[in-house]
N, C-alpha and C positions, 0 to 999 in steps of 0.2 A: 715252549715259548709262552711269555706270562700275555695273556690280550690287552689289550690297550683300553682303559677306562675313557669314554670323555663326560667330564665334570660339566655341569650345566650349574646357572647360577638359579638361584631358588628365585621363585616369579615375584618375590618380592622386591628384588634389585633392579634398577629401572635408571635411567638416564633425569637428571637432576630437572630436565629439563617436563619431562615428562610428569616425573611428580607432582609441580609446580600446579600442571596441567590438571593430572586427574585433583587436586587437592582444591580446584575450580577457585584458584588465586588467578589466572589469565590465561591465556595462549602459551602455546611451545614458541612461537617465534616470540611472543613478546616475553617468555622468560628469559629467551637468550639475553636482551637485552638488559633485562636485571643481572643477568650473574656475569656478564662481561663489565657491566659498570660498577661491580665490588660490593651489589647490595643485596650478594645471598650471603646468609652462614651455614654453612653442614656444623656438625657439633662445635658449634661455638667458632668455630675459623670460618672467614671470610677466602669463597672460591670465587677465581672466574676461567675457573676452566670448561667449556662448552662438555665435554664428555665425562665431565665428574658421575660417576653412579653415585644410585643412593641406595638403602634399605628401607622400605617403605614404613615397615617396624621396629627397627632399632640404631635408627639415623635421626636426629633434631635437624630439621630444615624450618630456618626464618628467614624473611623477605620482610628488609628495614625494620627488624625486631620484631614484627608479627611472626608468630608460632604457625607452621602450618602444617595442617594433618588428611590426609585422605581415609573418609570414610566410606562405606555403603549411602548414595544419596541419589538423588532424583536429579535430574539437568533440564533444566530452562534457560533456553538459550531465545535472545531475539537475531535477527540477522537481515541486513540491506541487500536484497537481493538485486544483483543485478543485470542487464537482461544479454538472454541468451544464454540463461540456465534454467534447465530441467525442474521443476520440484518434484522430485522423485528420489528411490533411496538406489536405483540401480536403471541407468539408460543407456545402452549400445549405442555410442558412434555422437554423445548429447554432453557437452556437460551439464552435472547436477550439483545441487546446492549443497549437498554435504564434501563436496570439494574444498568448500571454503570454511569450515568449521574442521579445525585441525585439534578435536578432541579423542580419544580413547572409546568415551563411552556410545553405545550404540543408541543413536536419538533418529527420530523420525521426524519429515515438519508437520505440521495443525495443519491441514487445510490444504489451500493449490494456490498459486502464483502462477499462471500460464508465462511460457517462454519470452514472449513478448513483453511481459508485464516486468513491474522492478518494486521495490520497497518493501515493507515490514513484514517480515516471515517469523513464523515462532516453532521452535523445534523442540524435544522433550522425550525423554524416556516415559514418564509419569501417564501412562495411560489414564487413569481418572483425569486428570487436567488434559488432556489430549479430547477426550470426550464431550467435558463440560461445555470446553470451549468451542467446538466443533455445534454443539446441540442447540436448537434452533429454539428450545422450552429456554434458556437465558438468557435470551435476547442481547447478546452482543453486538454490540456497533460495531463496524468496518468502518473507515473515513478512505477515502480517494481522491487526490487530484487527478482531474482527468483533460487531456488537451485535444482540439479537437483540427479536425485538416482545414475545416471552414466554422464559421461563427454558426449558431443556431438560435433560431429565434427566441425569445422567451417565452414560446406559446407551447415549446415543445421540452424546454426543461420542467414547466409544472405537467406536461402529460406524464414525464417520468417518475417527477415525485407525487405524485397520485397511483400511478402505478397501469403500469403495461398486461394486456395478456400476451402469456410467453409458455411456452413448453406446456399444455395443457392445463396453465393454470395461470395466476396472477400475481407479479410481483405484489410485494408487500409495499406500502408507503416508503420513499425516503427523503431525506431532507437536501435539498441542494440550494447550494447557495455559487453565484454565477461571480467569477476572478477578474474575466476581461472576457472579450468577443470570443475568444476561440479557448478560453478554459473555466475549469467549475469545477468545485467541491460538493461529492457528493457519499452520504452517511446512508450505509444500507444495516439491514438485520439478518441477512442472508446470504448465501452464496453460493448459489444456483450457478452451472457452468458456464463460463466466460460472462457473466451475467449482465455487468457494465455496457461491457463491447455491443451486447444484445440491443439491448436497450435503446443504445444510441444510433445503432442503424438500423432500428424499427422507427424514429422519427427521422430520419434521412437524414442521420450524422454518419463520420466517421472519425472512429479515434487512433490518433498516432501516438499516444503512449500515454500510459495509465499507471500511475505509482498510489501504494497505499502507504498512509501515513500512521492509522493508528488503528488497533484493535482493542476493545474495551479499553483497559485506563493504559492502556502500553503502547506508546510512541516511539516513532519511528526517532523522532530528533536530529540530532546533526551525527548520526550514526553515519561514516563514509559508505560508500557503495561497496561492498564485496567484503563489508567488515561483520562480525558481530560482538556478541556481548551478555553477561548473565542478566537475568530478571533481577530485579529489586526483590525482597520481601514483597513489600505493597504491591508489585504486579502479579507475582506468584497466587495471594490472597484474595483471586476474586470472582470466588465463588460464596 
């Protein structure tokens, strides 16, 4: 009796959608929506079929006449986190923020967003850039809005930006600028754990939610909550 072969396809064939993906043109769900609306070509024919394969090497795939290729590259992603997610790469019983990056490649986030917390998170395979930005010698701003349960005086937002003792030692200066009675913007050079929150219930505040908006020259923007999105050049470049 002859055994039965089974044929596997070589790891280069991959679901059209997927390509799209790793080729860091957009999302798998936002490619669907390209090739249901008639604006992929596999070699030169327009598909919309959702389970078209492709060959990663000897397939032409364009999206609205752009050429696109996956190569070996680095992923810089930002992402609006939103709350009641983990920043972690593995949480028992928690969701975590790589739930909502529906890429291939294996990224980690920069830094922590506590569970509570919501806004600009930056994820990245590229450990040098994971590092730099992390490292407290390149003085990276943090921006936050921060809302607060009751108004607090103005006597105690300049003790903040002057700088707290905390955790055996002293925050660093930061810049705050006051919204209304019960909210403020405030620009830190570190990030010390839960550090904000600290902060503000060592002058006898409390905060009810804390969003960050921008991390050195990378803005959060009108990025939706639970969306993300690739680095620009210029954001990548700032080191």
């Amino acid at each position: 009796m002859l055994k039965s072969t089974q044929i596997t396809e070589p790891e280069t064939i991959m679901r059209l959608q997927k390509y799209m993906s790793q080729a860091g043109f957009c999302s798998r769900r936002e490619a669907e929506k390209y090739i249901t609306a008639g604006r992929v070509k596999v070699n030169g024919a327009v598909t919309k079929v959702l389970g078209t394969k492709v060959d990663a090497v000897a397939d032409r795939v364009e999206v609205n006449g752009r050429l696109l290729a996956i190569v070996d590259r680095s992923v810089y992603i930002a992402l609006n986190k939103p709350q009641g997610y983990v920043t972690s790469c593995n949480q028992d019983g928690d969701n975590i923020v790589l739930d909502l990056v529906d890429i291939t490649d294996r990224i980690v986030p920069v830094g922590r967003l506590d569970k509570d917390s919501t806004g600009l998170l930056i994820l990245t395979n590229d450990g040098n850039f994971h590092h730099n930005l992390l490292h407290p010698s390149f003085d990276h701003e943090k921006e936050y809005v921060v809302t607060l349960s009751k108004p607090l005086p103005d006597t105690c937002l300049k003790r903040m930006a002057e700088g707290l003792p905390m955790m055996g030692t002293r925050t660093r200066p930061a810049k705050i600028k006051k919204l209304s009675p019960k909210r403020f913007r405030i620009i830190i050079q570190e990030g010390k754990n839960r550090q904000i929150r600290r902060m503000v219930r060592k002058v006898g505040g409390n905060v009810t939610a804390l969003k960050r908006i921008r991390i050195s020259n990378i803005k959060l923007g009108k990025l939706p909550p639970g969306q993300w999105r690739y680095l620009t050049d210029a954001e990548k470049n700032i080191f």
